[in-house]
PDB file of N, CA, C and O in Angstrom:
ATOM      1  N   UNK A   1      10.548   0.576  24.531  1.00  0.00           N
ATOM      2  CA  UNK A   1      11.660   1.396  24.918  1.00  0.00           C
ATOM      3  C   UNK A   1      11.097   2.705  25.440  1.00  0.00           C
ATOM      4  O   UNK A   1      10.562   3.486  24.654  1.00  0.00           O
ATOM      5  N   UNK A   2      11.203   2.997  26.837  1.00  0.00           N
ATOM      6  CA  UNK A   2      10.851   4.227  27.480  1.00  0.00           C
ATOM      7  C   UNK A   2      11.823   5.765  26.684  1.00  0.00           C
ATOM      8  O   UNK A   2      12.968   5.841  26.237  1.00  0.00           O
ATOM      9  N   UNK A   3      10.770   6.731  26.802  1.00  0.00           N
ATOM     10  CA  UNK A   3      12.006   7.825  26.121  1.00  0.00           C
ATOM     11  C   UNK A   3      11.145   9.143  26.677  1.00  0.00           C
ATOM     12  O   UNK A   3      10.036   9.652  26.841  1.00  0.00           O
ATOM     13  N   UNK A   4      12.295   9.239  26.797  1.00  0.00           N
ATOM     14  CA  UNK A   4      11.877  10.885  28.110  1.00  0.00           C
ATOM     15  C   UNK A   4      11.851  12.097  27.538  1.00  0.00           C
ATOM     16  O   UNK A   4      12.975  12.472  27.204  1.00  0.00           O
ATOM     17  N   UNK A   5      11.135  12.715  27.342  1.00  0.00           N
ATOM     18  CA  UNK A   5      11.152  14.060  26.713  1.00  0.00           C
ATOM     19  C   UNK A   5      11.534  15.344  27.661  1.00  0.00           C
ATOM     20  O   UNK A   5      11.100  15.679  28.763  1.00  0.00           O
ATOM     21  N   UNK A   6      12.646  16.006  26.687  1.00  0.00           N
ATOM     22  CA  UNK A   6      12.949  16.939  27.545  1.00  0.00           C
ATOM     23  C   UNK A   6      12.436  18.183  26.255  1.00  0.00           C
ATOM     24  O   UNK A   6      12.087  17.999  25.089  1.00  0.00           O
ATOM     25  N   UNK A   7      12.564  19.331  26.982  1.00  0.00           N
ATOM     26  CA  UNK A   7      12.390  20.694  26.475  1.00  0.00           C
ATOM     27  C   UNK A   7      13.610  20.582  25.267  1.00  0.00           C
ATOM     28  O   UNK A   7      14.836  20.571  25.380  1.00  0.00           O
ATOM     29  N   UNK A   8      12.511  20.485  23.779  1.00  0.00           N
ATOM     30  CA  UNK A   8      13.631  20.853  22.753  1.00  0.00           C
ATOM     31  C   UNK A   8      14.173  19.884  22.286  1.00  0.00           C
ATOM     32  O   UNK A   8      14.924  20.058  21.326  1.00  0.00           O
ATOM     33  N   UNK A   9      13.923  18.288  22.920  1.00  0.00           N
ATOM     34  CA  UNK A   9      14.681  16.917  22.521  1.00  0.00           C
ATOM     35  C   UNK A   9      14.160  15.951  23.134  1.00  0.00           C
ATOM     36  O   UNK A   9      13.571  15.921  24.214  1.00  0.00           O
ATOM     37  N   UNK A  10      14.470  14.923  22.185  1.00  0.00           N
ATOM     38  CA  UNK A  10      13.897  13.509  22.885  1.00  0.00           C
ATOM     39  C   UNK A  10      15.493  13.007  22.953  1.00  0.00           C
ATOM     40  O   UNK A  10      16.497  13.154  22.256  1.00  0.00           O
ATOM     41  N   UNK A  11      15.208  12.460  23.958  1.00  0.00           N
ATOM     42  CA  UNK A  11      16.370  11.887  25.061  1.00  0.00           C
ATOM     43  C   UNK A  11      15.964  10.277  25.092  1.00  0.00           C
ATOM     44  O   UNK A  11      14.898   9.963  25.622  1.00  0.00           O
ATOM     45  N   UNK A  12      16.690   9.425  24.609  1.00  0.00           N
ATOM     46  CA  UNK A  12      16.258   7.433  24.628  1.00  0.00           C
ATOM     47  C   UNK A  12      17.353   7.397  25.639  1.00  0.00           C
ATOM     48  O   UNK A  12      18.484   7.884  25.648  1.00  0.00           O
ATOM     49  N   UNK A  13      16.519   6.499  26.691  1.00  0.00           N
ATOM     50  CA  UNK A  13      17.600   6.333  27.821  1.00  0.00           C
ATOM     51  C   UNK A  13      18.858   5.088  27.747  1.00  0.00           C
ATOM     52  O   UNK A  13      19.936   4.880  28.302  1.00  0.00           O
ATOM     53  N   UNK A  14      18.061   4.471  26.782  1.00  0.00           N
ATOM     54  CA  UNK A  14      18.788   3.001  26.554  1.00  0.00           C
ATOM     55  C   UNK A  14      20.404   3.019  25.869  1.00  0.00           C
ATOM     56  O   UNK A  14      21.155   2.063  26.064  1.00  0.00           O
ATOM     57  N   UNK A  15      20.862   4.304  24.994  1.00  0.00           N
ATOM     58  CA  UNK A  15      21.520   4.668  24.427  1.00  0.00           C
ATOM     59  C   UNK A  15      22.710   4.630  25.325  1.00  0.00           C
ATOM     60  O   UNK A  15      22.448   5.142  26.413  1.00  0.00           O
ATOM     61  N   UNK A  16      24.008   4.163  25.218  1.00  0.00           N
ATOM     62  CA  UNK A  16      24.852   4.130  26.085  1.00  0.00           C
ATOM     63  C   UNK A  16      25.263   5.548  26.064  1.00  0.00           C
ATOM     64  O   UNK A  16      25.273   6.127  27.151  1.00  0.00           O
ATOM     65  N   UNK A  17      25.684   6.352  24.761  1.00  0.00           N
ATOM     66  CA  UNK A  17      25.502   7.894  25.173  1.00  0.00           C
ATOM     67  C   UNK A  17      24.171   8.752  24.906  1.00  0.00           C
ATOM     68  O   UNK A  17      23.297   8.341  24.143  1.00  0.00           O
ATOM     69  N   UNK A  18      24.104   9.655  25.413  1.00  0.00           N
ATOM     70  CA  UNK A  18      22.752  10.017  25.385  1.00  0.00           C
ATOM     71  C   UNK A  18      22.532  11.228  23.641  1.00  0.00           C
ATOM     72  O   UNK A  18      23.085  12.240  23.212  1.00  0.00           O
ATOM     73  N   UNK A  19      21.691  10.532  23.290  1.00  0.00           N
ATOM     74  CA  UNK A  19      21.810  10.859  21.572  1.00  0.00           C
ATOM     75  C   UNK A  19      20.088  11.713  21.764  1.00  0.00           C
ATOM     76  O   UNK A  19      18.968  11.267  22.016  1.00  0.00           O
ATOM     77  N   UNK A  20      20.502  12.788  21.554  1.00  0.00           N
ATOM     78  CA  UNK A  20      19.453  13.814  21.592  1.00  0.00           C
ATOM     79  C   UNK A  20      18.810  13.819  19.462  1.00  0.00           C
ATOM     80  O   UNK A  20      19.465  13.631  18.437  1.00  0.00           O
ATOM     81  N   UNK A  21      17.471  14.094  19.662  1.00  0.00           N
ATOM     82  CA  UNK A  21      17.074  14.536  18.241  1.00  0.00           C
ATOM     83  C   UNK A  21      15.979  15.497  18.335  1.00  0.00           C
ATOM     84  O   UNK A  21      14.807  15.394  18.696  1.00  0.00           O
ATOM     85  N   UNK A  22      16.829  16.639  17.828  1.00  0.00           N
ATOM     86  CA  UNK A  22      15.629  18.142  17.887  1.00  0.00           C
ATOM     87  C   UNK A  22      13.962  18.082  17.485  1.00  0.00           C
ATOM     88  O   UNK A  22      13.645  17.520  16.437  1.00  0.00           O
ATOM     89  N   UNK A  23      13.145  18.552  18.173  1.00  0.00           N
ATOM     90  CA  UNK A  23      11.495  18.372  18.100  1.00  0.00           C
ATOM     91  C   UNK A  23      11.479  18.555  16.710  1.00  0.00           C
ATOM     92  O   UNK A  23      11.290  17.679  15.866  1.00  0.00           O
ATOM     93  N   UNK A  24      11.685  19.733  16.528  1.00  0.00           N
ATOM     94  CA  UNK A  24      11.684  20.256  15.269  1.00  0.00           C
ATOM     95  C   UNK A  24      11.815  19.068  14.053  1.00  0.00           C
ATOM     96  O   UNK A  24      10.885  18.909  13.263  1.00  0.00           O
ATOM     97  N   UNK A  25      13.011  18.281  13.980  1.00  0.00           N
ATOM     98  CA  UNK A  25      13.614  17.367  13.091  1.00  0.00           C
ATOM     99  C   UNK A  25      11.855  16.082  12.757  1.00  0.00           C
ATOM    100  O   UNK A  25      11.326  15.881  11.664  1.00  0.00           O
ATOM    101  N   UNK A  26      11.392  15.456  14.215  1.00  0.00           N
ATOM    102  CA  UNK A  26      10.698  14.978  14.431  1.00  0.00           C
ATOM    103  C   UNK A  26       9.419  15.306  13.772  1.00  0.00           C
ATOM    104  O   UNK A  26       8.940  14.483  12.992  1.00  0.00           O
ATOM    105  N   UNK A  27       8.760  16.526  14.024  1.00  0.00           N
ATOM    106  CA  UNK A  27       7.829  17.155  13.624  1.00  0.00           C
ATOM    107  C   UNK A  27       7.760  17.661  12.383  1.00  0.00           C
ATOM    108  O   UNK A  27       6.658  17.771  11.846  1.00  0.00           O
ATOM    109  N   UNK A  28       9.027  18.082  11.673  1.00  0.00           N
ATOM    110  CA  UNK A  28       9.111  17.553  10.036  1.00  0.00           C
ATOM    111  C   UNK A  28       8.722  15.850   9.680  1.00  0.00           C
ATOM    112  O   UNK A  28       7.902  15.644   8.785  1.00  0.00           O
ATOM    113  N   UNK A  29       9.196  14.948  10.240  1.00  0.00           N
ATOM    114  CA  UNK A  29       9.245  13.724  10.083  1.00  0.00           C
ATOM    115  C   UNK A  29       7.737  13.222  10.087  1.00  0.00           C
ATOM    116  O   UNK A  29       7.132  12.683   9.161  1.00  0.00           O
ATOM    117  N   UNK A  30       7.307  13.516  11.291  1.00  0.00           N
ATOM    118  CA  UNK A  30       5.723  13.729  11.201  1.00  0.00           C
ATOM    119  C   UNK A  30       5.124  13.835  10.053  1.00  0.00           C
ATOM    120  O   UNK A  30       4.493  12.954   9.470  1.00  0.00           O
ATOM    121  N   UNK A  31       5.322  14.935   9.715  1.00  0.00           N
ATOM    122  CA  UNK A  31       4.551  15.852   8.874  1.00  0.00           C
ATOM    123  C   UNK A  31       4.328  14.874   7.445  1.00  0.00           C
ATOM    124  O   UNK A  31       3.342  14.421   6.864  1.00  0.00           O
ATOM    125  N   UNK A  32       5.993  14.818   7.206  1.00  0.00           N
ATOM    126  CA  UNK A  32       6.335  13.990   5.798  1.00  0.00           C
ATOM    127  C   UNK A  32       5.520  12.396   6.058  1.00  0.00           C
ATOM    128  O   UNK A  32       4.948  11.787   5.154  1.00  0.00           O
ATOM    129  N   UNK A  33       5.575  12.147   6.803  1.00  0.00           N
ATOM    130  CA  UNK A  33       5.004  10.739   6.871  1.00  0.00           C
ATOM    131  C   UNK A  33       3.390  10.886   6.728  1.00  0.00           C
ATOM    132  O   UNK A  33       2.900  10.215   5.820  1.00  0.00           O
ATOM    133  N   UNK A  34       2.547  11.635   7.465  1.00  0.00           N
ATOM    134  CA  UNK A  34       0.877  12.101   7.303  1.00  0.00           C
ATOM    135  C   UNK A  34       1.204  12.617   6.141  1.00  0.00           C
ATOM    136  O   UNK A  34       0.677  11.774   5.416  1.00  0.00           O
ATOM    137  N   UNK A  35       1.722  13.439   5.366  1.00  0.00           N
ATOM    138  CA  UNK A  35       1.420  13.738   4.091  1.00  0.00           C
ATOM    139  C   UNK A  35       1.530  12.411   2.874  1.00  0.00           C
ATOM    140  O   UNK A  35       0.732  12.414   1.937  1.00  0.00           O
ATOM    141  N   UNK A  36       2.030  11.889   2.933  1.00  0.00           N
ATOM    142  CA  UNK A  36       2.115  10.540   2.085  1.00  0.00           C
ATOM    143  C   UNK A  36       1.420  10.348   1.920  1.00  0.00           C
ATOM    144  O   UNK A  36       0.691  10.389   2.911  1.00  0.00           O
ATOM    145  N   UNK A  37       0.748   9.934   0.667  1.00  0.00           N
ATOM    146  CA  UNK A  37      -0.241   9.143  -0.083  1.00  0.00           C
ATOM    147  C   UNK A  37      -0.086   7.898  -0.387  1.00  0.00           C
ATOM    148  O   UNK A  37      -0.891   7.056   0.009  1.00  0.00           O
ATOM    149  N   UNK A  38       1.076   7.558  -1.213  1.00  0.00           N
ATOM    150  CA  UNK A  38       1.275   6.365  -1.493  1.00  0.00           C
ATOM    151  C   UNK A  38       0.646   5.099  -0.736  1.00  0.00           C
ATOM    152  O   UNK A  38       0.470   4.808   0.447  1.00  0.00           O
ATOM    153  N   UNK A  39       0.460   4.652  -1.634  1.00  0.00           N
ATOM    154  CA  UNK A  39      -0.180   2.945  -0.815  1.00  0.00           C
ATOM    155  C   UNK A  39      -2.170   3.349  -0.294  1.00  0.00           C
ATOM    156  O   UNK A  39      -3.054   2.535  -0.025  1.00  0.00           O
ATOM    157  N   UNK A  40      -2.243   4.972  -0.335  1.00  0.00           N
ATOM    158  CA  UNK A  40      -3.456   4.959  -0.529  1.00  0.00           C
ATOM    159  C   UNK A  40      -4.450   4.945  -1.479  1.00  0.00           C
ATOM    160  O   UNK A  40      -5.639   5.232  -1.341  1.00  0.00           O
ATOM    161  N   UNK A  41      -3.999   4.673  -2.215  1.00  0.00           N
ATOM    162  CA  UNK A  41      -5.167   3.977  -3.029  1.00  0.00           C
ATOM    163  C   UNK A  41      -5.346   2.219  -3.285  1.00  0.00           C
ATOM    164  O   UNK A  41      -6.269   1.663  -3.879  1.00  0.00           O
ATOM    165  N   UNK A  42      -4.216   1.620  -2.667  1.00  0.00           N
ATOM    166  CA  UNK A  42      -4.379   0.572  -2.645  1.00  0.00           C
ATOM    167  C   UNK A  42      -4.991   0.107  -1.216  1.00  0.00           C
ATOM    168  O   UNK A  42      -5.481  -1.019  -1.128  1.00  0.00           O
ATOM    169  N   UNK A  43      -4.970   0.768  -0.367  1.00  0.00           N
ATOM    170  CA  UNK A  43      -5.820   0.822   1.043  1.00  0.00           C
ATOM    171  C   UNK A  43      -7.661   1.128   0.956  1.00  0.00           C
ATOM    172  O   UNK A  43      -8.578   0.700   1.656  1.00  0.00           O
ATOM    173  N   UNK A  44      -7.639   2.081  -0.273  1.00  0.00           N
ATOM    174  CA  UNK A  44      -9.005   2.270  -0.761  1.00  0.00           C
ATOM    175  C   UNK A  44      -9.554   0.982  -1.561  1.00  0.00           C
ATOM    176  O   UNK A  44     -10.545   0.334  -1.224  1.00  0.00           O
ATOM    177  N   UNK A  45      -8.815   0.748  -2.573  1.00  0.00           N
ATOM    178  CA  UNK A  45      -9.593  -0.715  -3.534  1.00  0.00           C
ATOM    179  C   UNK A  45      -9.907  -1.788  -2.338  1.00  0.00           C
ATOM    180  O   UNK A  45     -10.910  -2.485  -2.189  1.00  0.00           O
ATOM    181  N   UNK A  46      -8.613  -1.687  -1.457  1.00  0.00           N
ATOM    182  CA  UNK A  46      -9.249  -3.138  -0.753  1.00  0.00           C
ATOM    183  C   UNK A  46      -9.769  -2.904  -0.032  1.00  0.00           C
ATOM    184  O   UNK A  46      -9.953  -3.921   0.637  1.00  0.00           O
ATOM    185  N   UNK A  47     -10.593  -1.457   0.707  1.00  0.00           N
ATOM    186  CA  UNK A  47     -11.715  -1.657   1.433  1.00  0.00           C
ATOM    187  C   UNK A  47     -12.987  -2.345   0.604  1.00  0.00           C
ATOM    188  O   UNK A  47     -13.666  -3.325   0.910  1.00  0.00           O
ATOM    189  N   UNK A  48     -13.064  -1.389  -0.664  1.00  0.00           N
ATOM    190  CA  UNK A  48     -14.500  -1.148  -1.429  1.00  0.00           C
ATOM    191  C   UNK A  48     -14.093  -3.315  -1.955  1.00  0.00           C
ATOM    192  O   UNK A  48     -14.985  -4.163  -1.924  1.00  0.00           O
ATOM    193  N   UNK A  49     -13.221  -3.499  -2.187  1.00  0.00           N
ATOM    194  CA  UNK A  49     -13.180  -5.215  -2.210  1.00  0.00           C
ATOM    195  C   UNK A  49     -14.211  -5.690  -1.153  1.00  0.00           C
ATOM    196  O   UNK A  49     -15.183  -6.416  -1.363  1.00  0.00           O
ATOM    197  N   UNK A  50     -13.759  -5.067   0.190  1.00  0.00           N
ATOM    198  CA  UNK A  50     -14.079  -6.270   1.432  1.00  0.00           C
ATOM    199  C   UNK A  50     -15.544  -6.001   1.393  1.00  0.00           C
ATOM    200  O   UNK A  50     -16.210  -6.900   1.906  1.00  0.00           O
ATOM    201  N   UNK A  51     -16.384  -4.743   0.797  1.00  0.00           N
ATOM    202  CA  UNK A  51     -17.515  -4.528   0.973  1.00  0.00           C
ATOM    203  C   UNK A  51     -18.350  -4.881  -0.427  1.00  0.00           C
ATOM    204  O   UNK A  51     -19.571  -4.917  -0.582  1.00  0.00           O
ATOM    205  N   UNK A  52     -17.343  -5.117  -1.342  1.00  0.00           N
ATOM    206  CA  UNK A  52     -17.933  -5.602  -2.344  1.00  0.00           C
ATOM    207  C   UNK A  52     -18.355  -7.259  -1.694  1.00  0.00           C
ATOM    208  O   UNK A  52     -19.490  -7.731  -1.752  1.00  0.00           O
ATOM    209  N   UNK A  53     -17.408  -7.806  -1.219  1.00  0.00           N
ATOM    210  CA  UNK A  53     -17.205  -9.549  -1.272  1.00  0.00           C
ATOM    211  C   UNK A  53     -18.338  -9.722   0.151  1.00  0.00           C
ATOM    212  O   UNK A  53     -18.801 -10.854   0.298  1.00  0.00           O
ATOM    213  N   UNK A  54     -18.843  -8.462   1.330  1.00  0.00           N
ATOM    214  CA  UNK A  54     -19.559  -8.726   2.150  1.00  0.00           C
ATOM    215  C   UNK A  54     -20.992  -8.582   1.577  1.00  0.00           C
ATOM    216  O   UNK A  54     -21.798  -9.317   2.147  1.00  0.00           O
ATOM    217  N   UNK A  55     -21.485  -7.839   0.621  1.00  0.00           N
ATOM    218  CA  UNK A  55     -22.359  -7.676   0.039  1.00  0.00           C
ATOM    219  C   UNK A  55     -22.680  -8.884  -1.014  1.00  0.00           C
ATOM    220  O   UNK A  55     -23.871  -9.020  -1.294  1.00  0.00           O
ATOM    221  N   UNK A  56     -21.753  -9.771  -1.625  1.00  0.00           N
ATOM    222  CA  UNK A  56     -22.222 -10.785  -2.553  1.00  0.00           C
ATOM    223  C   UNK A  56     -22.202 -11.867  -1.415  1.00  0.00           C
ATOM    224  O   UNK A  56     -22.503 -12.951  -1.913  1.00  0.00           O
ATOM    225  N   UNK A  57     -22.003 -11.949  -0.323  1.00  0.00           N
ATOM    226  CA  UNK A  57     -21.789 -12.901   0.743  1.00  0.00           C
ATOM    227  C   UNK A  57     -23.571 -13.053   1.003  1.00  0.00           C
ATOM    228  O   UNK A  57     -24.375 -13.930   0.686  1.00  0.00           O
ATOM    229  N   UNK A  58     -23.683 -11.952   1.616  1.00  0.00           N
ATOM    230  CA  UNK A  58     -25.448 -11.337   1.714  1.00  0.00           C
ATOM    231  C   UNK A  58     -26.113 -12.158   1.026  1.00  0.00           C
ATOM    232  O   UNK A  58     -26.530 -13.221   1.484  1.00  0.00           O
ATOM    233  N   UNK A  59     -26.329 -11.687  -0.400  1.00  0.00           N
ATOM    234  CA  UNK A  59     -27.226 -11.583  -1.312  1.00  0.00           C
ATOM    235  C   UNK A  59     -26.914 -13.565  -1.388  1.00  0.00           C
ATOM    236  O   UNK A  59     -28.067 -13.989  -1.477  1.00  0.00           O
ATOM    237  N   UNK A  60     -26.003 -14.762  -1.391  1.00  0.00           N
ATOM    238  CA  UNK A  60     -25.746 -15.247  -1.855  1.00  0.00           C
ATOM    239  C   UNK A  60     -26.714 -16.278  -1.021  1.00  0.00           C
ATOM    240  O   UNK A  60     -27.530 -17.160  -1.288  1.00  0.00           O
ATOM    241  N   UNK A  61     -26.152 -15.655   0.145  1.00  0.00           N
ATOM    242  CA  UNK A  61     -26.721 -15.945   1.842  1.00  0.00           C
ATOM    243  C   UNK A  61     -28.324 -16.339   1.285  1.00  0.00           C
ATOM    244  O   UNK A  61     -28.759 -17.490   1.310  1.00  0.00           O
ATOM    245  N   UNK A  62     -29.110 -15.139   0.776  1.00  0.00           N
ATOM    246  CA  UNK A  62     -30.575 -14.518   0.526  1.00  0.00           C
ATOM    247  C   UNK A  62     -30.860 -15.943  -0.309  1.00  0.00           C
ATOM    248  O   UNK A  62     -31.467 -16.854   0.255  1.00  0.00           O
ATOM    249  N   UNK A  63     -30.372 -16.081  -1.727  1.00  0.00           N
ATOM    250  CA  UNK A  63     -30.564 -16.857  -2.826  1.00  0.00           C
ATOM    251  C   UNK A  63     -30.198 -17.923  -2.524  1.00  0.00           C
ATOM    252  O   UNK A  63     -30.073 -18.801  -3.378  1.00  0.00           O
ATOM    253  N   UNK A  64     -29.921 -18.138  -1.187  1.00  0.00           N
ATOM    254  CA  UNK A  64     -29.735 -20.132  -1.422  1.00  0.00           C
ATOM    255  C   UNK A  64     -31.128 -20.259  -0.947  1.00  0.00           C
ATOM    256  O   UNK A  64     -31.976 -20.810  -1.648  1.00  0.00           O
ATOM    257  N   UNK A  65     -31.365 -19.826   0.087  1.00  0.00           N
ATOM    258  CA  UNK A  65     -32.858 -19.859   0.502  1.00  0.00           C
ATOM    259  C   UNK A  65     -33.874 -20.071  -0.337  1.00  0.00           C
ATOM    260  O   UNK A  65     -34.566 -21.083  -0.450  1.00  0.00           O
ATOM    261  N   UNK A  66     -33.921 -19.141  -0.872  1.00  0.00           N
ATOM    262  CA  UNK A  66     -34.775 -19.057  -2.281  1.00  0.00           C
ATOM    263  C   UNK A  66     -34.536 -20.273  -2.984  1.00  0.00           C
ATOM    264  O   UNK A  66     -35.571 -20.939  -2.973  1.00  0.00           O
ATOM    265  N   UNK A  67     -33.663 -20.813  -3.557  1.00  0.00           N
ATOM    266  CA  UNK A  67     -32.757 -21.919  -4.538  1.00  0.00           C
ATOM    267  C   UNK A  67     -33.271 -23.124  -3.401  1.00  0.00           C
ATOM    268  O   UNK A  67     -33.264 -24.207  -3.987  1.00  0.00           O
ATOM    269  N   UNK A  68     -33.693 -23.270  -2.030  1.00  0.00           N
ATOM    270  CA  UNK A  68     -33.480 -23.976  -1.159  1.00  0.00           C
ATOM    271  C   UNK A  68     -34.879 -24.651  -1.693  1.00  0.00           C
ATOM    272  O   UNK A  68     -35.225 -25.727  -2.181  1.00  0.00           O
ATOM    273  N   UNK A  69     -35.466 -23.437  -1.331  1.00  0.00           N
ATOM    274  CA  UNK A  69     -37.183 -23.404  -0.801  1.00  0.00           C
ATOM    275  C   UNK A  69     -37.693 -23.782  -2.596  1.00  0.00           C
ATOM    276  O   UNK A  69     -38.919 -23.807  -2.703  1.00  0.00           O
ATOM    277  N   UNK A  70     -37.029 -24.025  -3.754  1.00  0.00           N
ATOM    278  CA  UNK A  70     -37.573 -23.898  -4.893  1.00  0.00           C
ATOM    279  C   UNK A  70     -37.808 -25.158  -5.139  1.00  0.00           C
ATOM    280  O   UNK A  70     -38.736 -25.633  -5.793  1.00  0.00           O
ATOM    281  N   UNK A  71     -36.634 -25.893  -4.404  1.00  0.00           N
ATOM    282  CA  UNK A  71     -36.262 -27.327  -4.730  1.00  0.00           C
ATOM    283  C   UNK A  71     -36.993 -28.474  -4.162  1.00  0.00           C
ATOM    284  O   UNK A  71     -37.218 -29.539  -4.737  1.00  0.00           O
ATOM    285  N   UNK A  72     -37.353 -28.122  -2.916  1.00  0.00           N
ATOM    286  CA  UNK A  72     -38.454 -28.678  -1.485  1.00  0.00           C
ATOM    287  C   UNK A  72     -39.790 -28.388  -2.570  1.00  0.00           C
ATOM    288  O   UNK A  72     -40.686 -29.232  -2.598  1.00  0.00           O
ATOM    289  N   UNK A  73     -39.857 -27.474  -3.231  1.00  0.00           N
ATOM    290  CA  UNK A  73     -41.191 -27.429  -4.317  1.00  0.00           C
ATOM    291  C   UNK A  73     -41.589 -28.251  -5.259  1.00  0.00           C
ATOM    292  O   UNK A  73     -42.660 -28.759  -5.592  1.00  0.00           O
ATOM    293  N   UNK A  74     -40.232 -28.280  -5.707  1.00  0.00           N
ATOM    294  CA  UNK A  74     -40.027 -29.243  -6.953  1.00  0.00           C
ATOM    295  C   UNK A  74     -39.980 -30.688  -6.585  1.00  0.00           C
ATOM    296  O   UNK A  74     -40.326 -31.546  -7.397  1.00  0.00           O
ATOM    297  N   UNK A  75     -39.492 -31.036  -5.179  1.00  0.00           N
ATOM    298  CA  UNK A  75     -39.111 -32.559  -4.974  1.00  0.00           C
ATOM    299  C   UNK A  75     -40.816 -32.614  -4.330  1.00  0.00           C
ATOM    300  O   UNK A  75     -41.399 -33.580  -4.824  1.00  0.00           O
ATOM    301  N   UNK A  76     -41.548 -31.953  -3.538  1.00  0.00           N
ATOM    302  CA  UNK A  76     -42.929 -32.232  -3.217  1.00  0.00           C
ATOM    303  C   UNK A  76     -43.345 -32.361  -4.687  1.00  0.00           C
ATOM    304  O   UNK A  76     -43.665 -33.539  -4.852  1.00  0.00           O
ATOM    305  N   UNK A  77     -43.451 -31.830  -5.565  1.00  0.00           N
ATOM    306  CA  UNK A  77     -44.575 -32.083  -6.847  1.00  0.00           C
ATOM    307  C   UNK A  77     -43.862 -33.341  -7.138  1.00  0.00           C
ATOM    308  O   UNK A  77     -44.661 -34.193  -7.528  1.00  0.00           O
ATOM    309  N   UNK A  78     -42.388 -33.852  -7.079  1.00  0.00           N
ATOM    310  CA  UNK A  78     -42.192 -34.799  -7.913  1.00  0.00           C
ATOM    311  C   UNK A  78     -43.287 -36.093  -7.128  1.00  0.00           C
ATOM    312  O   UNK A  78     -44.250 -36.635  -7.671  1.00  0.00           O
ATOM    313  N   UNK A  79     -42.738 -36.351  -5.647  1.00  0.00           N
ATOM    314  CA  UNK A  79     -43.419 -37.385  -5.017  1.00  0.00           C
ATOM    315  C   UNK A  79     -45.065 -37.335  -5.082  1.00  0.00           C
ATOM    316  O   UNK A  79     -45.696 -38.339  -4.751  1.00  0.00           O
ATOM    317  N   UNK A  80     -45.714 -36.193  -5.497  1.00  0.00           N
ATOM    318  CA  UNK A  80     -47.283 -36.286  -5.810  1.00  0.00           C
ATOM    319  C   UNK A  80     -47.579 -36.871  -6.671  1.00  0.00           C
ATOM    320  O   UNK A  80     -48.291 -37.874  -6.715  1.00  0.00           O
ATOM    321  N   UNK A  81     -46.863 -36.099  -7.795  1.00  0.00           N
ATOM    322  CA  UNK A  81     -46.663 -37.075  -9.401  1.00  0.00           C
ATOM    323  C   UNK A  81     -46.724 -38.394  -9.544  1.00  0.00           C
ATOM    324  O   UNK A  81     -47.645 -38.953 -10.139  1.00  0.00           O
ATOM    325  N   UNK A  82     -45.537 -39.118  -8.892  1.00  0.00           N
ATOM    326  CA  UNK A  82     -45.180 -40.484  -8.771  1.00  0.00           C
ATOM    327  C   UNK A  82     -45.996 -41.618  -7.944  1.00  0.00           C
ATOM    328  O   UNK A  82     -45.961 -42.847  -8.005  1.00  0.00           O
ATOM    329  N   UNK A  83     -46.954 -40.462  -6.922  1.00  0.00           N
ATOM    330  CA  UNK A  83     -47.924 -41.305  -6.021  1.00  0.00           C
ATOM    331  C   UNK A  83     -49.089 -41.138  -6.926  1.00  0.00           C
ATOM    332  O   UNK A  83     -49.995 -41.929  -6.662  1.00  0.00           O
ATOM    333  N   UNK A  84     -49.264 -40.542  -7.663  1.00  0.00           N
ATOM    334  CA  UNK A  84     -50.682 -40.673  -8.586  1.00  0.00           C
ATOM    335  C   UNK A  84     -50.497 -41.576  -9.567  1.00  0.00           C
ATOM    336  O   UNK A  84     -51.310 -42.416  -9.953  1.00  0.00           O
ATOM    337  N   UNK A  85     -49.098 -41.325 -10.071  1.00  0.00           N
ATOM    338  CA  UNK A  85     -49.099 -42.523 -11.028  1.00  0.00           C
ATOM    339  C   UNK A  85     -49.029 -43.896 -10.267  1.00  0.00           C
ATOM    340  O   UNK A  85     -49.547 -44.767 -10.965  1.00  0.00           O
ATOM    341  N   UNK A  86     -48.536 -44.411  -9.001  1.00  0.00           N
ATOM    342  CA  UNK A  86     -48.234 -45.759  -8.739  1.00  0.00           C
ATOM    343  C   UNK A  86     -49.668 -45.490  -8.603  1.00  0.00           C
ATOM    344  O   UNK A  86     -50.347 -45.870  -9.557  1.00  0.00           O
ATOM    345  N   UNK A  87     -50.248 -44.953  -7.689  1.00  0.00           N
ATOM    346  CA  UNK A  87     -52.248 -45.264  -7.669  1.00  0.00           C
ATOM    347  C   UNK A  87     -52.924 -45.807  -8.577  1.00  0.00           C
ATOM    348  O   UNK A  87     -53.976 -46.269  -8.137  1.00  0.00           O
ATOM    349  N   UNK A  88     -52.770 -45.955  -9.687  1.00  0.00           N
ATOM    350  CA  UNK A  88     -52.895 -45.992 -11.036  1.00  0.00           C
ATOM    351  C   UNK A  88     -52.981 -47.554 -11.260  1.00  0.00           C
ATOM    352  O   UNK A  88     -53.104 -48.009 -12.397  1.00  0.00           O
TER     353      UNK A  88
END
C-alpha cells in the first residue's frame, strides 16, 4: 500500500476518505515499539541455543572421525589376529 507523506501527516491513498495521522502520534508509536523488551530474552536463549547446537554439531562432526579411524584399527588388528591363527 503506497502512502504519501505530507508535512505533519501521513496521508494512505487507498482510504475512500482521506484519514490523516499526526507524525508526532507515529513517532511516539515508534518509540514505544523500539523500547520494548519483551520477547527479548527469548530472542537471546535461542540464539546462544543455535550456537550451542552448531558447536556440538562441530565437535560431533570431529569425533566420528576419530570413533571412525579407531574402528578401521580395531577391525585391521582383528583380521591379523585371525590370519595368524588360521596360519597355525
Amino acid at each position: 500500500m503506497a502512502s504519501i507523506f505530507r508535512q505533519n501527516a501521513l496521508i494512505s491513498p487507498s482510504d475512500s476518505k482521506s484519514t490523516t495521522v499526526p507524525l508526532s502520534r507515529l513517532k511516539k508509536l515508534g518509540l514505544s515499539i523500539a523500547s520494548d523488551t519483551h520477547g527479548a530474552t527469548a530472542v537471546e536463549y535461542g540464539l546462544l541455543a543455535g550456537l550451542v547446537a552448531i558447536g556440538i554439531a562441530g565437535g560431533v562432526g570431529a569425533l566420528s572421525d576419530l570413533v571412525n579411524l579407531l574402528f578401521e584399527l580395531i577391525g585391521d588388528e582383528t583380521v591379523a589376529v585371525t590370519n595368524t591363527m588360521n596360519s597355525d
